[in-house]
N, C-alpha and C positions, 0 to 999 in steps of 0.2 A: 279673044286670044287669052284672057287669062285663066276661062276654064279647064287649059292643059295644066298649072300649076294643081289643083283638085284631080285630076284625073291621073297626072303623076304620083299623087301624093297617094291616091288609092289602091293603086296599081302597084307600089314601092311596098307601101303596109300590108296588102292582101299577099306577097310574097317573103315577109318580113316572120307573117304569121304562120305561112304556111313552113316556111325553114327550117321558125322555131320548135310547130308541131314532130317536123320528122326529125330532126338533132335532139330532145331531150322533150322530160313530159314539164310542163310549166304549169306550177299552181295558181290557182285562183288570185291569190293574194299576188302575185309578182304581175300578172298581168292587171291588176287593179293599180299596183304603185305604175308600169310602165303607162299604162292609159291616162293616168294624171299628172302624172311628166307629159306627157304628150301635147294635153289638154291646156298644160301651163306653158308649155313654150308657143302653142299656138295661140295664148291668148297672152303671151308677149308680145308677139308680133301686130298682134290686133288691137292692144293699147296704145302703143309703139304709134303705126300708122293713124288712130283714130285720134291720139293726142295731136298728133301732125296739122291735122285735116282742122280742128277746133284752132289752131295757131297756139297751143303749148307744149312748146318744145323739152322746157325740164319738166312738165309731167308727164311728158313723152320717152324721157331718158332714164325718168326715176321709176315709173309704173314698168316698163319693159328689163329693168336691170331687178326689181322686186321679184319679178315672175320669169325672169331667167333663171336665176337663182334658183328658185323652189324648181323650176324642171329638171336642171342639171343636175341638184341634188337627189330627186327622185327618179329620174335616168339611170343613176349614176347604183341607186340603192338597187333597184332593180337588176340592174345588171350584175353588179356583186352577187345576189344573192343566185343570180342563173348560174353565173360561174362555180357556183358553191356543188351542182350537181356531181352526180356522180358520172364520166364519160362513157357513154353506152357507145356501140359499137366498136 
């Protein structure tokens, strides 16, 4: 059952991508800060639950609140900087 969260997630992203391609052309660098945003809130989530699973709960709260941070910041960078385009169409 939880292979539908992965197949969701791929399925969300592979049209996420494709959106991005046909609304505006995206450089290298923006899709490099978006993919490590990406990578960091996934691997909040993955501290998060794996601190769970060991039984610490504040390295559980402090590791996933470190590596939220750095994704929403870099989400956050990424996205400002797509807004920055010029609007085609």
């Amino acid at each position: 059952m939880i292979y539908w969260i992965g197949v969701l997630s791929g399925v969300g992203l592979a049209l996420l991508v494709n959106w991005l391609k046909k609304k505006t052309t995206v450089r290298w660098y923006e899709w490099l800060i978006g993919a490590l945003g990406l990578l960091s809130g996934i691997g909040a989530i993955q501290h998060y639950f794996g601190s769970l699973v060991e039984n610490e709960p504040e390295s559980a709260w402090m590791g996933f609140l470190v590596f939220f941070i750095l994704a929403v910041v870099l989400l956050a960078t990424s996205w400002a900087l797509l807004r920055r385009h010029p609007q085609s169409g």
